[in-house]
Every structure is written in C-alpha cells, then in structure tokens.
C-alpha positions as CSV (number, residue, x, y, z in Angstrom):
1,X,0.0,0.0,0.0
2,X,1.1,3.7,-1.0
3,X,2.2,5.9,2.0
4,X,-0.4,8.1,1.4
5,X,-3.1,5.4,1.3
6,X,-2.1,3.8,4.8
7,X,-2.2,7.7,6.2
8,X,-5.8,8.4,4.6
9,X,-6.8,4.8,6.3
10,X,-5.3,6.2,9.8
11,X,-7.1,9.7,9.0
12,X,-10.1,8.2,8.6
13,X,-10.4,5.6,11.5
14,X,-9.3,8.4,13.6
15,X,-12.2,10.6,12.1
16,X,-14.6,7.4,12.9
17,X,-13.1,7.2,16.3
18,X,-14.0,10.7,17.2
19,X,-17.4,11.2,15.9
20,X,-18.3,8.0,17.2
21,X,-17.1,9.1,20.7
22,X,-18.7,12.4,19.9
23,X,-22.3,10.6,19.9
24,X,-21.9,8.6,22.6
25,X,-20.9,11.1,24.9
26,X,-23.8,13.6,23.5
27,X,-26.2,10.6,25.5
28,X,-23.9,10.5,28.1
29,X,-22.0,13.8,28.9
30,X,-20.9,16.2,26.2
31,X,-17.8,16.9,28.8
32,X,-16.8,13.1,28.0
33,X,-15.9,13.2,24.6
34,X,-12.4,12.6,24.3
35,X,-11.7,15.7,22.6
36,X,-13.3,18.1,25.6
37,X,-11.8,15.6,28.4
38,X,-8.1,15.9,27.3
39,X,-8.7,19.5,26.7
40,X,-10.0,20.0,30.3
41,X,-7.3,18.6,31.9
42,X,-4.7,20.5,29.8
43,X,-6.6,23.3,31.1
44,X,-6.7,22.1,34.9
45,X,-2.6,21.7,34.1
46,X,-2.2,24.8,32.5
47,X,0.7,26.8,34.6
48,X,0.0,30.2,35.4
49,X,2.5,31.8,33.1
50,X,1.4,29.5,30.0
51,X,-2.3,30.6,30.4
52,X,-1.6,34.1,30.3
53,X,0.2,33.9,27.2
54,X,-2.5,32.0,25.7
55,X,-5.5,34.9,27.0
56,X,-2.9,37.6,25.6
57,X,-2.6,35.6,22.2
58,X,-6.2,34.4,21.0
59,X,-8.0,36.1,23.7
60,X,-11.6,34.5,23.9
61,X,-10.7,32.1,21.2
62,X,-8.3,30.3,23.6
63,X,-10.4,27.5,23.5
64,X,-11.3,27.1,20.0
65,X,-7.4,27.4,19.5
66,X,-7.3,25.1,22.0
67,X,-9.4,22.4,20.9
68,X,-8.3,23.1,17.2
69,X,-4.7,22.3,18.6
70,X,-5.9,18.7,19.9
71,X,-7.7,17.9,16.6
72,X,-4.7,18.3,14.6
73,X,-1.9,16.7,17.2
74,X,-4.7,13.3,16.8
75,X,-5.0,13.8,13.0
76,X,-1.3,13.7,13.0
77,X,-1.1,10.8,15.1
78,X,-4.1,8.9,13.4
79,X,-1.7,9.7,10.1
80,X,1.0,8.0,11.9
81,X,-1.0,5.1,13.1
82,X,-2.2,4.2,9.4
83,X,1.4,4.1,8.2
84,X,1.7,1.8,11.1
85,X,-0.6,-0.6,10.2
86,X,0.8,-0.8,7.0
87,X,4.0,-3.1,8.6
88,X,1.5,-4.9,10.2
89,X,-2.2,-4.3,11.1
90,X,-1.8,-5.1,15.0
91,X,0.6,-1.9,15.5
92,X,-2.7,0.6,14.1
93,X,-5.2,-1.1,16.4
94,X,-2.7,-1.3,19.6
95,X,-2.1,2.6,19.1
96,X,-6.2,3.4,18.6
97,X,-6.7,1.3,21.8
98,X,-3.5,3.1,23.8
99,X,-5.3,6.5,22.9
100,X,-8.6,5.6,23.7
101,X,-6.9,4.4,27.5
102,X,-5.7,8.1,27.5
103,X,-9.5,9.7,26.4
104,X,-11.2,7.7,28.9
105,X,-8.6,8.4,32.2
106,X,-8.7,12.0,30.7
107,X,-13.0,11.9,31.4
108,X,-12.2,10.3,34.6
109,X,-10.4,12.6,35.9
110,X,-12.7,15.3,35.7
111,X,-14.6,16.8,38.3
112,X,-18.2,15.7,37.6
113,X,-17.3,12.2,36.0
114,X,-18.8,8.8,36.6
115,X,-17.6,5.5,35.3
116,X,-19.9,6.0,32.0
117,X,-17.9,9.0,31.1
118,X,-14.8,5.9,29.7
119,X,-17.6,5.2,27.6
120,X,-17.4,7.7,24.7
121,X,-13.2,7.0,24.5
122,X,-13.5,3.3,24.4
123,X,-16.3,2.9,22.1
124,X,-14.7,5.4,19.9
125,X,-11.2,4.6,19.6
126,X,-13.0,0.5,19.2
127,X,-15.1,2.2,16.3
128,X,-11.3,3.1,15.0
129,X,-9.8,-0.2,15.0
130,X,-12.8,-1.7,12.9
131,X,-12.6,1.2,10.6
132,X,-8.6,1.0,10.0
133,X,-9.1,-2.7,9.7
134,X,-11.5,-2.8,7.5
135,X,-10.2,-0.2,5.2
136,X,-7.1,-1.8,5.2
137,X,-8.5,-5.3,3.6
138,X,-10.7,-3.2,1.9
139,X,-7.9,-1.7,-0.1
140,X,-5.4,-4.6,-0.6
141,X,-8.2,-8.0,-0.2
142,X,-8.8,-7.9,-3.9
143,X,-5.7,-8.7,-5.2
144,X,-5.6,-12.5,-4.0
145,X,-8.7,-13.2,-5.7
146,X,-7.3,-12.0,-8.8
147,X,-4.7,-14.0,-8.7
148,X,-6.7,-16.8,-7.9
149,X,-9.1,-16.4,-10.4
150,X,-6.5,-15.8,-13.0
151,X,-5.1,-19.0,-12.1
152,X,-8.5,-21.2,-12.3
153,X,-9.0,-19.7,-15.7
154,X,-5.4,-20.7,-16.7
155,X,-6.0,-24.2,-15.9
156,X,-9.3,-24.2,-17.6
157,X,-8.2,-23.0,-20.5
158,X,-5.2,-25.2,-20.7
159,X,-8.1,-28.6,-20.4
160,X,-9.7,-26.8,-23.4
161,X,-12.7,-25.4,-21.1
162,X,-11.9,-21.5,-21.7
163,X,-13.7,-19.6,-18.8
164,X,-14.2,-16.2,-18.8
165,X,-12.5,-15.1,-15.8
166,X,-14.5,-13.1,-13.0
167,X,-14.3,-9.5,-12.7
168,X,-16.7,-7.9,-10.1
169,X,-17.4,-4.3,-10.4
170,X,-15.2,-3.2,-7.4
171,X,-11.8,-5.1,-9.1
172,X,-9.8,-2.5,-10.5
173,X,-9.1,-2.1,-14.1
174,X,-5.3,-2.6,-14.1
175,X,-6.0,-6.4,-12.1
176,X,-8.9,-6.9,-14.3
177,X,-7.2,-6.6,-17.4
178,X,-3.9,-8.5,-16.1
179,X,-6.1,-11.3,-15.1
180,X,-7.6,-11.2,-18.6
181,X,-4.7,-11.4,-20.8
182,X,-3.1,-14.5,-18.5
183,X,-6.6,-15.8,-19.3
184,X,-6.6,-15.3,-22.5
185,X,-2.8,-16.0,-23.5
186,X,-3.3,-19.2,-21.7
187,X,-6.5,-20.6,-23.8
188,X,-4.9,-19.1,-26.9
189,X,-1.8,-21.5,-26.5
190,X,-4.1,-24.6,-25.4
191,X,-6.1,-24.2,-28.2
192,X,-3.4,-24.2,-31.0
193,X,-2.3,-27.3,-29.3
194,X,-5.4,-29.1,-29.3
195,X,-6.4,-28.3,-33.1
196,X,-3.1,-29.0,-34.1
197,X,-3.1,-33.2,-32.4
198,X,-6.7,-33.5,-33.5
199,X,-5.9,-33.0,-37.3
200,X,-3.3,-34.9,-37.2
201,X,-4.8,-38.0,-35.5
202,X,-8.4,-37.6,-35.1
203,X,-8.0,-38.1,-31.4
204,X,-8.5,-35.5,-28.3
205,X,-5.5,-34.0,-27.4
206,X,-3.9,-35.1,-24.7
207,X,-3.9,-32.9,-21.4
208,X,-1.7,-30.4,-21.6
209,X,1.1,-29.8,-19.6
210,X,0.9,-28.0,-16.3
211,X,1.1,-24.2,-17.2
212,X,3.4,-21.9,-16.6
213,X,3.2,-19.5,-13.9
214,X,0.5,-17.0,-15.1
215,X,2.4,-13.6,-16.1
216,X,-0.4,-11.8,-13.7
217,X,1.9,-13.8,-10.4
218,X,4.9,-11.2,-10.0
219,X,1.9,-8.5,-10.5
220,X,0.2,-9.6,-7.0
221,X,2.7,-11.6,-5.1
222,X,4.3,-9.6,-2.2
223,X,8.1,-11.2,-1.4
224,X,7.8,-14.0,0.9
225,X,4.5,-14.9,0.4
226,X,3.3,-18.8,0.1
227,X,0.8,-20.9,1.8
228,X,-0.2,-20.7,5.2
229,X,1.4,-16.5,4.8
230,X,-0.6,-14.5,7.6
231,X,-3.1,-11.4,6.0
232,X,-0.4,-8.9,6.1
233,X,1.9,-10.9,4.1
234,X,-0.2,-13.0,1.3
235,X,-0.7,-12.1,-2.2
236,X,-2.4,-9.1,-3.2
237,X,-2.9,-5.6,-5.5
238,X,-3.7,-2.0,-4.4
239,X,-7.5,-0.9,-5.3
240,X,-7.5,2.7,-5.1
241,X,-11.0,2.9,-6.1
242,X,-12.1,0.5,-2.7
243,X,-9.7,2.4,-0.4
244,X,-11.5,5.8,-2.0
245,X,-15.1,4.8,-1.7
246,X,-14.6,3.4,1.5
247,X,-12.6,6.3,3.3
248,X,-15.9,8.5,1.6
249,X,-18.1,6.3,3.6
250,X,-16.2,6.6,6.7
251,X,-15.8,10.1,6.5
252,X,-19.5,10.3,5.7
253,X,-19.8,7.9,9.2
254,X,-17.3,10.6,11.0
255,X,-20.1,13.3,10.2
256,X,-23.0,12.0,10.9
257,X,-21.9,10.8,14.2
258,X,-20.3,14.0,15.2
259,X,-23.4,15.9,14.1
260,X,-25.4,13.6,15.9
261,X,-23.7,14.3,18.7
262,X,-23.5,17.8,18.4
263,X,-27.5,17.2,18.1
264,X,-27.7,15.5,21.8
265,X,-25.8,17.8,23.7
266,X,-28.9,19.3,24.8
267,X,-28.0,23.1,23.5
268,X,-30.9,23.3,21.8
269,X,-33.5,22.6,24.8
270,X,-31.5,24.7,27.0
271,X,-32.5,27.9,24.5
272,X,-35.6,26.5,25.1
273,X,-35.7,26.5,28.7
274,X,-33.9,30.1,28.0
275,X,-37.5,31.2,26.5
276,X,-39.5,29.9,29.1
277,X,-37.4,31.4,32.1
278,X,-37.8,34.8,30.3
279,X,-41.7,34.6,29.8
280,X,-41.5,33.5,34.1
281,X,-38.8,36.2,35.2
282,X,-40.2,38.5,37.7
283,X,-39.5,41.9,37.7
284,X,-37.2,43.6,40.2
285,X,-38.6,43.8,44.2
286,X,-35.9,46.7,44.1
287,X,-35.1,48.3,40.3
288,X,-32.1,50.2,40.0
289,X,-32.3,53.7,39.5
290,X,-32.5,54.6,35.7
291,X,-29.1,54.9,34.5
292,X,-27.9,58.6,34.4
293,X,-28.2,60.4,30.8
294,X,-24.4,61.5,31.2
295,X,-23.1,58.4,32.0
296,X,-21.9,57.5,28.4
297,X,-20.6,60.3,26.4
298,X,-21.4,58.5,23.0
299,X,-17.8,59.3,21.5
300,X,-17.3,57.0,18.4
301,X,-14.9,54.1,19.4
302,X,-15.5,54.7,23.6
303,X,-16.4,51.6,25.5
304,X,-20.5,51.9,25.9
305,X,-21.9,52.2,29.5
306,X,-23.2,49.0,29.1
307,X,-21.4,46.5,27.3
308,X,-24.2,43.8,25.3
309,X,-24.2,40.7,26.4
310,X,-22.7,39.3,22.7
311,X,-19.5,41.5,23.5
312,X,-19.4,40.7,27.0
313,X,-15.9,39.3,27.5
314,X,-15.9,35.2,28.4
315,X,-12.7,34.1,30.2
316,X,-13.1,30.9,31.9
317,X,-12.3,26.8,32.2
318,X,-15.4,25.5,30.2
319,X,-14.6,24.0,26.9
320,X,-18.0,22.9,26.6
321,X,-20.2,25.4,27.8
322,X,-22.8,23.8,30.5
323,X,-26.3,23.1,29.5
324,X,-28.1,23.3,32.5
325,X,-32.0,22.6,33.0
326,X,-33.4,25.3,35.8
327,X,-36.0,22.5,36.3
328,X,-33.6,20.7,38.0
329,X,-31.1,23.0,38.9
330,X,-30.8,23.8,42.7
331,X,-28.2,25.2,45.0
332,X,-26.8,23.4,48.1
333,X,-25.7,26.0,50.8
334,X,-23.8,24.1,53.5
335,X,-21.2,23.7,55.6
336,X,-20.2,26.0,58.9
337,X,-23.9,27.0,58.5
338,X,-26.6,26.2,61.4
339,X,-29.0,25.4,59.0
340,X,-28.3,24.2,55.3
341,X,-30.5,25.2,52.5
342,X,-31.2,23.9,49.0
343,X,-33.0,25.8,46.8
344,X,-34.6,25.4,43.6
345,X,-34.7,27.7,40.4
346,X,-38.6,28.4,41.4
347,X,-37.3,28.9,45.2
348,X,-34.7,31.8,43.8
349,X,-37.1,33.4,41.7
350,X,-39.9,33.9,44.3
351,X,-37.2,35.5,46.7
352,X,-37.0,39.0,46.5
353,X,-35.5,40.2,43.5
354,X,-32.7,43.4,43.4
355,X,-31.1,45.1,40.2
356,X,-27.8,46.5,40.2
357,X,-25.0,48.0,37.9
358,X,-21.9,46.1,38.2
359,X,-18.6,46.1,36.1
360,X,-16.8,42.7,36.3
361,X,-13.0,42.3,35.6
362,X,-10.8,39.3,35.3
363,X,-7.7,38.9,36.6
364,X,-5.6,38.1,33.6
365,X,-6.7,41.5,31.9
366,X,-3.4,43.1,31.1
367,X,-2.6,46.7,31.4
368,X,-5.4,48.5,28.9
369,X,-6.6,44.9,28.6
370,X,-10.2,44.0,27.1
371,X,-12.0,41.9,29.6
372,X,-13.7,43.7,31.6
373,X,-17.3,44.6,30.8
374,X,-20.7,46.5,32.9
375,X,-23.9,44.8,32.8
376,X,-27.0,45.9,34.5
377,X,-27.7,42.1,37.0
378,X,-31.3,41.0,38.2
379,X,-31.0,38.6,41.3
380,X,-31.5,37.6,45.1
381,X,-28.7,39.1,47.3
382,X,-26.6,36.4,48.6
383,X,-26.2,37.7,52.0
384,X,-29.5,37.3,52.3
385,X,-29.7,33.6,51.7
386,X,-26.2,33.3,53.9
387,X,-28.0,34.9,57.0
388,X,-30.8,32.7,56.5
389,X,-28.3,29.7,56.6
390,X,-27.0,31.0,59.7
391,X,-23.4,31.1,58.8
392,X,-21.0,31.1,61.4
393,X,-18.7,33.3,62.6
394,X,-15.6,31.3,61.8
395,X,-16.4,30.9,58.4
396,X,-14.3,33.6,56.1
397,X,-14.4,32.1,52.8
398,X,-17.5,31.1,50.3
399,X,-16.0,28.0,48.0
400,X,-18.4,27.9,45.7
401,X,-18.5,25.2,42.7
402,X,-19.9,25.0,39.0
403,X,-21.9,22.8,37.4
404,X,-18.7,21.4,35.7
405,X,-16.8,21.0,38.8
406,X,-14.6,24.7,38.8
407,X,-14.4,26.1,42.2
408,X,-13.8,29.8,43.3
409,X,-12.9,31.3,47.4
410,X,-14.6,33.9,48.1
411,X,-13.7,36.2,51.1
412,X,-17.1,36.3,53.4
413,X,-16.3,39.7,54.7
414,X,-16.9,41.5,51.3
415,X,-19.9,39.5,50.6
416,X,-21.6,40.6,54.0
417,X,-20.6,43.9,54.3
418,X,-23.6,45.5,52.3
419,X,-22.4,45.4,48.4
420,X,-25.0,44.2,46.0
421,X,-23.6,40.4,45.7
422,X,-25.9,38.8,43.6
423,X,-27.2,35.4,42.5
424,X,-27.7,36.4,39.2
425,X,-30.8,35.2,36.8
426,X,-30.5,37.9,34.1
427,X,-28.0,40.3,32.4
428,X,-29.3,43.8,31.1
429,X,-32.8,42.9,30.8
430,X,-32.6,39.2,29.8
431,X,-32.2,36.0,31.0
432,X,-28.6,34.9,31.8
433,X,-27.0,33.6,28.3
434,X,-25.5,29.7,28.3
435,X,-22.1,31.5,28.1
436,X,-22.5,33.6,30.9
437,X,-23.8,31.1,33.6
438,X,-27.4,29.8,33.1
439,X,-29.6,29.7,34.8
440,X,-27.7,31.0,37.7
441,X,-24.2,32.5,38.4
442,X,-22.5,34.9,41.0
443,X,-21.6,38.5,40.7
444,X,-19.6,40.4,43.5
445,X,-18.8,43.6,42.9
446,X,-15.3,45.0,43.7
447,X,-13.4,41.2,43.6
448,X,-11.6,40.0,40.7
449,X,-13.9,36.7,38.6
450,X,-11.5,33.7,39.8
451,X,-12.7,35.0,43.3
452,X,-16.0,35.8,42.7
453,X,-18.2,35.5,39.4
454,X,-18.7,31.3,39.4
455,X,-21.3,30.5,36.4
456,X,-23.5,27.5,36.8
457,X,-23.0,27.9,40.5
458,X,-24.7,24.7,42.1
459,X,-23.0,25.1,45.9
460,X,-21.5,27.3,48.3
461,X,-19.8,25.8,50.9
462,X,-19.2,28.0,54.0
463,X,-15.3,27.4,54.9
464,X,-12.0,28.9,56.0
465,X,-9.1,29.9,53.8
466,X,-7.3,27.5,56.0
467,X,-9.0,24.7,55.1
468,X,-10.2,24.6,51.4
469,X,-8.4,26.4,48.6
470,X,-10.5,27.7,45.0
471,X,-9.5,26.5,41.2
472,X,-6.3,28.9,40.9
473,X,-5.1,29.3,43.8
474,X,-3.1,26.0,43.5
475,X,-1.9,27.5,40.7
476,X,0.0,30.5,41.8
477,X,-3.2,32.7,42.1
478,X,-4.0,35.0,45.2
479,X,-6.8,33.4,47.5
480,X,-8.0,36.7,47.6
481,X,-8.4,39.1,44.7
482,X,-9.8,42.9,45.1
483,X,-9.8,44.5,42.1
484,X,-6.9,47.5,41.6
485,X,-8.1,51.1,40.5
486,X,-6.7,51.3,36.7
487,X,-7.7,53.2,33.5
488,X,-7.4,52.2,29.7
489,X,-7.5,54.7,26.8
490,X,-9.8,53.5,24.2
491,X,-8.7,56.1,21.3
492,X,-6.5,56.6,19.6
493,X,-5.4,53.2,19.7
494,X,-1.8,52.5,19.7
495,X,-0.4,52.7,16.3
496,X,-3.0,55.0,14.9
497,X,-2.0,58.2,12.7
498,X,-4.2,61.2,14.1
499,X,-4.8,64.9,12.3
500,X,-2.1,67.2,14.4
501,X,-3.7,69.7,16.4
502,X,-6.8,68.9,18.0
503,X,-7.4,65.3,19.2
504,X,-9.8,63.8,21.9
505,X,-8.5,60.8,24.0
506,X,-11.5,58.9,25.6
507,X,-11.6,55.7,27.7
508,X,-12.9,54.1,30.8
509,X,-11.3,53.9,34.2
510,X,-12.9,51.5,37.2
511,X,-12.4,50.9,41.1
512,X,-15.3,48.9,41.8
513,X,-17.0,49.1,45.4
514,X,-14.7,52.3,45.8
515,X,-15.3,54.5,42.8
516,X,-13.5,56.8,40.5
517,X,-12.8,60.2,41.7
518,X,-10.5,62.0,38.5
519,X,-8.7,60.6,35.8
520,X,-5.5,62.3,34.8
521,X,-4.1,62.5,31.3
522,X,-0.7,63.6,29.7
523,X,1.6,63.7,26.5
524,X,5.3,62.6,26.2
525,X,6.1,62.4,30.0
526,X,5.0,66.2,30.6
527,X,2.6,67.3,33.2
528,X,-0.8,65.4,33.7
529,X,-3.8,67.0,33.2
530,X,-7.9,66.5,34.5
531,X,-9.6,64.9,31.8
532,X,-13.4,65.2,32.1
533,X,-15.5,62.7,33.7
534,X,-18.5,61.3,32.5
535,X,-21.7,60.6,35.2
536,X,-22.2,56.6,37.2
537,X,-25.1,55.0,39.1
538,X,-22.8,54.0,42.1
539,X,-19.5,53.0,43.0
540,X,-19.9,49.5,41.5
541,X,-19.5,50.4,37.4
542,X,-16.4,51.6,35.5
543,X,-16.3,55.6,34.1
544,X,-15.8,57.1,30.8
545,X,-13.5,60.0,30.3
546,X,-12.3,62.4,27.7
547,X,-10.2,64.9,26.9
548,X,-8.8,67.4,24.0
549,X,-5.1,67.0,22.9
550,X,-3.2,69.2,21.0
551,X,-0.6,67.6,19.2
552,X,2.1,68.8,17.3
553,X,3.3,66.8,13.9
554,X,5.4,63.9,15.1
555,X,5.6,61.1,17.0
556,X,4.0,60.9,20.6
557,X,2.9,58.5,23.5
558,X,-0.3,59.4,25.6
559,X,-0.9,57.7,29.2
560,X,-3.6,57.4,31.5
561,X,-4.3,57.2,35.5
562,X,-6.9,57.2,37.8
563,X,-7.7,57.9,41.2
564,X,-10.2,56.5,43.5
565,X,-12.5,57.4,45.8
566,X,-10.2,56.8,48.8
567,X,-7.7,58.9,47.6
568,X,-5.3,56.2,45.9
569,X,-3.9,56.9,42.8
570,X,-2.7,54.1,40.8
571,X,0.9,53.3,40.4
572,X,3.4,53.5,37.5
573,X,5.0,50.3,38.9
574,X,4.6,47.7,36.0
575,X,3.4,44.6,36.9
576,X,1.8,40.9,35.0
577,X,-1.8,39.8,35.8
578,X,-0.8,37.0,38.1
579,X,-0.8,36.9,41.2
580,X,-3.5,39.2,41.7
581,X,-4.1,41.9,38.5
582,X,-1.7,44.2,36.5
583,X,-0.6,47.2,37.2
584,X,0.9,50.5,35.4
585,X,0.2,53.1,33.3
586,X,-1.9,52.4,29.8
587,X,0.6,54.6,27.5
588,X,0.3,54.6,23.5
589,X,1.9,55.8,21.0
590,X,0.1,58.2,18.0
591,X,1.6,59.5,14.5
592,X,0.4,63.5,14.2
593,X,0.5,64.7,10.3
C-alpha cells in the first residue's frame, strides 16, 4: 500500500473514532468526549505563566485554538497510526486502543465524572480499530482473488474449457485486465495445441502440460509470500477505487456521528428552557435607578456604558459550555452553617428580587486589557440567603462550585458587608445567556472573577481559607483578589495616525466598590492634566472619560491614570496579571501629520 493510502486509512479511522465518541458522549455527557476531556485537563494543568500567554494571544478564542490544537496533534497521530498498520495491522489497532486508555482516564479525571464518562473514548477509539481494519482489507483483499481467479482460468483454459474469468465491479481495471490477458494468453496457446493433435490424428488432445506460472503472479505476489502466509503478508494488488469509496463512507460515518452528537448535547433545549425562564422572570422587588443620561458620552470608538451581552468578554475553564435545565437545577448552601439550604430555580425566583450596575473584571486583563465589561444584573442578594443559613462566625471564605466541577474562594467579609452580591438570573434585561452562567451564576462587585463570578453555580460551601483552597489558587493565584483602580484609553489606539492639532482621548477607568474620583491625562512624560469625567449610578461600574489634545506633527505617547475614591492613585510600577491583577500606566503611542 502507498504511504499516502495507509495515512488516509489512519485519517479516517481516527475521524470514525472521534465522531463516534462524539455521539456517545452527546447521550452520556458532552464533557466526555475525548476531545473536551483531554482538553480540560490540559486546562486544569495549565501553569499560570502558560495561560496568560494563551488569554494575551487568542483572547476569547483560547479555547477554540485550544481544541483546534488537539484535533490536529490526533490527526497527525491517526496519520502515523495508518502508516503503522501498513508493517502490520496489530501496530494501528494497539495505538487506537492506547489513545482511547488516554481519552477515557482523561474523562475520569474530571470533576463531575462517573464511570460511564470511559464510555465515549472506548467505544470510539474500538469504532477506529474496525474502521482502520476494515479499510485496510478493503484496499489490498482484492488482489488474491485476482490471482486466484487468474489461475483457475489458466487451468481451464489449458483442459480446453476457456472460462471467462471473474471481474466484479469493485476489481480494478489494471487487475482486471492483467487477469484477462493471463486468461486469454493461456487458452490461446491450449487451443493451437489441441487443433493442431486432433488434425493430425483424429484423437483428443492429450492434457496439456501444467502451465506456466501466469504472467499476472509477479503482478500480485508480495516477497515471501506462500501458503499458510498470515493477512499482512499473502498475495495481493492496491485498489484505489475501494480504499476511495470506503474512506468516503467513513468520513461520511465521522459526520453523521459527530453531528449527531453535536445534536444530543442538549444546546438546543437549553434555548428552550432560555425562553420559558424569560416569559416566568419576575420583575425587580428593588429596580435600579435609571441609568444617568451623562453616564456614556457616545464618543465614536468609547467603550458603551453598558457593554451587550454578545461582547461581554468570556474568560473561563469551560470548553463545553454547561447546558443546565433550571427545572432541575438547585443550590446546596452548606457547611459551617446552622441550618443548610437547598433551593430550587422556582425557590430563587420567588425570593426577592434586586437590580444592580456592576462592572466585572478578570484577573488576567493586562494593562489597557479587554476583559472587563458592565452589565446591568437581576437577582437575590446572597447575604440574604447566607443569613438565612446562619453562617458562622468562623467561616471567612464562600467555595463555591460549578456545574462542571470549577471552584472559586470567596472572602465572606466582602460578601456581608452590604455590596450588592448577587445570585444572578438575568444580564441587562434578559435571562442569563448559556455562556455567561445559566440559569444561575455569582456577581460580587469590587473582587476580581476567579474570586468571585462562578457561572453554573450549584453550591456554596461556608469554609475557611485554611482549610479549602478555589480552582487557581493552587496554581499560583492570590486566594483573595480585590480589584486595583486602573484606567485604559480607548482612542486613539496604539499605532494609529491622528490629524495634528486637535485630538480627543476617551476611555474608561474602574475601582469597583470604591469609585473613581479623576482621571488624569498627559503627553510625552510632561505634566498630567484633568480629563473630564462622564456621570455613574454607584461605586460599582467603570467611568468614561475624555479629553482634547493638541498635538504637534510627530511622534507621541499618551498615558492614562486614575484615582479612586479613597484617595489612591494608581501606580506607575509595572506589573503581570498573576498573582493578583496588572498594574501601570496604559501609555500609546500616535503618529500626528
């Protein structure tokens, strides 16, 4: 078999093996498939450093890039695995069955698994054996029964009983026509043999002698071959057209399954339990006040006041974003509590509902970084439920968990101390989106997400920093997270070529739970001056600002700081995202012509 054959058969089995697993783990767990599980624990083993590069390279696409990355390392491998099996069949299916090990500890190992979640993996990498098997035989089985039918009609031909010699449509043209001239040569050369003694002596011709080997042998015998010769070493001939039409069918297999899959992973009746929270949402027990009309000062390119839930950034651990039904979704509140409580998505909504304007931020924004986003949040305070728990005094950290296992620390102090901490149902003026935590997720204002903002949240668990530890603090992350007073200029943006003289600089600036109190602005290292602030709701959101340059023709570089409502202005001191946020001056650099 051609290299390029025995790497479309590994190609293939591998694209079998993965949209087999794909199905099986849409009935099962869309987190199982083998794909999603390895991807998850890469995530989960991720260091700090590595993950930060990979937020400030594809942003939100990390995972796509991420799960791109895996598809092509196993298409590689599958590649590999088919030019395997051409030395000898057992090598492809040991290497299906070794990865298939690895997808199925991968699922294991996941927060949320059971033993079914080995499911998707082994059937899948089983599906792959067949299929590399079976295209294998498929490509290179035809050959011996060429030869052996070109060797039947050789011996007929030789008795004087000329056979035509079998050629099924699948045979290829080049062993069809080989067989047919052996064929044919064969009963030419007994025939002029038996006219010739039957002239002669009115007799039958005696049998002839035993033929010749058949000039079709060399054509389909593979060195070393002869009786008893296992599968991989017998006679045979390459059929491209088999080995195309079946890798077609495979592929076609590969598609439906995945799709099928993709089908059962319940997305669809999530958007439709989506719609029937929204027609059930109560309104607000306590609205927010309307937002105030100088809040956003509409300059083109400025950061809205509200950011739309389709641009709200999405930095988190999910490869495969929860479906969760709020039928069956409830909350387990436990721990150093006097009394635990479990509520239900009906429970939540009957509890008095609150609005607020809150402007969340993760921790791996960089310096004049984009994720960080304001939303207007409808839901029941949370210091509400915890006082109906009865939490104890010792308790000083909230470990909440997700529906997909992911686990956050939350300091109790900031939770209890009067901020609007939310269990959130909707997001400016609809129902949570998939991506952004249905049907329930946290929002505390003033603390970093890995501390704070769990999606899918399904438990808080009343604890002690001592004890218990979140998701990324294990991984070089602060237990505790505050968020730092910084500012980011919006435009220009770096690089750009501006008109010289007159040119506004706009952005945002945010200290949440303390508040933004001036914003300062200068050019080329000279002195800073007040740039104008735009109007806020409460100390909770971010704040625009502006101000009117004059720049000469040339090259310059424009920077940014805030101060907050306690005085602090933010430092100069350059500093990464980890442990616990970035810090320094947002400074750009413009072109003036």
């Amino acid at each position: 078999m051609p290299a390029w054959a025995a790497a479309l058969t590994g190609l293939v089995a591998g694209a079998v093996a993965l949209g087999v697993a794909q199905i099986v783990a849409g009935l099962i767990d869309p987190g199982a498939a083998p794909v999603v599980a390895v991807g998850g624990t890469m995530v989960d083993a991720t260091p700090a450093g590595l993950k930060e590069w990979a937020i400030r390279t594809f942003g939100s696409n990390d995972k796509p890039v991420l799960l791109g990355g895996i598809v092509v390392v196993l298409a590689l491998v599958a590649a590999g695995l088919g030019l395997l099996a051409r030395r000898r069949r057992a090598y492809g299916t040991l290497g299906l069955a070794v990865f298939g090990l690895v997808g199925a500890a991968a699922a294991l190992s996941r927060p949320d698994a059971g033993v079914a979640h080995v499911l998707p993996s082994l059937v899948g990498a089983a599906a792959g054996a067949w299929t590399l098997s079976r295209l294998t035989r498929r490509a290179m089985s035809s050959g011996e029964e060429d030869y052996v039918a070109a060797s039947r009609a050789a011996d007929h031909a030789a008795a004087g009983r000329v056979l035509a010699v079998p050629a099924p449509a699948e045979r290829t043209t080049a062993a069809r026509a080989r067989a047919e001239r052996a064929g044919a040569e064969r009963a030419r050369v007994a025939g002029v043999g038996e006219e010739s003694g039957a002239a002669e002596s009115g007799l039958a011709a005696p049998a002839a002698p035993p033929p010749s080997p058949s000039p079709v042998m060399p054509a389909v015998m593979r060195a070393g071959a002869g009786p008893g010769a296992g599968p991989d070493s017998g006679p045979y001939v390459f059929d491209r057209r088999r080995l195309l039409t079946g890798a077609a069918a495979g592929v076609a297999v590969a598609g439906v399954a995945g799709f099928g899959g993709w089908l059962l992973k319940g997305s669809k009746d999530a958007e439709l339990a989506r719609r029937g929270v929204a027609r059930m949402l109560p309104r607000a027990g306590r609205p927010a006040a309307p937002i105030p009309a100088g809040a956003d000062l509409r300059i083109p390119g400025l950061s809205p006041f509200v950011t739309p839930n389709a641009e709200f950034y999405r930095v988190d651990t999910a490869l495969v974003v929860p479906s969760v039904d709020p039928a069956r979704w409830t909350l387990k509140i436990h721990g150093l509590v006097d009394r635990p409580v479990e509520l239900t998505f009906a429970d939540l909504l009957k509890r008095p509902l609150m609005e607020a304007d809150v402007t969340l931020t993760c921790v791996s924004n960089e310096v004049g970084g984009p994720y960080i986003g304001n939303a207007r949040w409808l839901g029941a305070r949370l210091a509400d439920v915890l006082r109906e728990a009865g939490i104890r005094r010792e308790a000083d950290m909230l470990l909440s968990v997700s529906q997909d296992g992911w686990t956050c620390g939350t300091p109790v102090d900031v939770v209890m101390d009067g901020r609007d901490a939310l269990l959130a149902v909707a997001m400016n003026g609809e129902v949570l989106p998939e991506a952004h935590g249905f049907p329930v997720r946290q929002v505390v204002p003033g603390l970093y997400g890995y501390v704070s903002a769990t999606k899918w949240v399904t438990e808080i668990r009343a604890t002690r920093f001592d004890r218990d530890e979140g998701y990324w603090t294990p991984r070089g992350w602060a237990p505790r997270g505050p968020i730092k007073t910084q500012s980011r200029i919006d435009l220009p943006h770096d690089g750009d070529e501006v008109t010289a003289g007159r040119t506004t600089a706009a952005g945002v600036a945010w200290a949440q739970h303390r508040g933004v109190d001036a914003v300062e602005v200068r050019v080329d290292g000279g002195a800073w001056r007040q740039a104008r602030l735009a109007d806020t709701p409460g100390l909770d959101t971010w704040r625009q600002w502006s101000l009117d340059l004059d720049l000469t023709p040339g090259r310059h570089t424009i920077s940014v700081r805030a101060t907050d409502a306690t005085g602090y202005t933010q430092t100069s001191d350059e500093a990464p995202p980890a442990p616990d946020g970035a810090t320094g001056f947002h400074t750009i650099a413009v072109t003036a012509r």
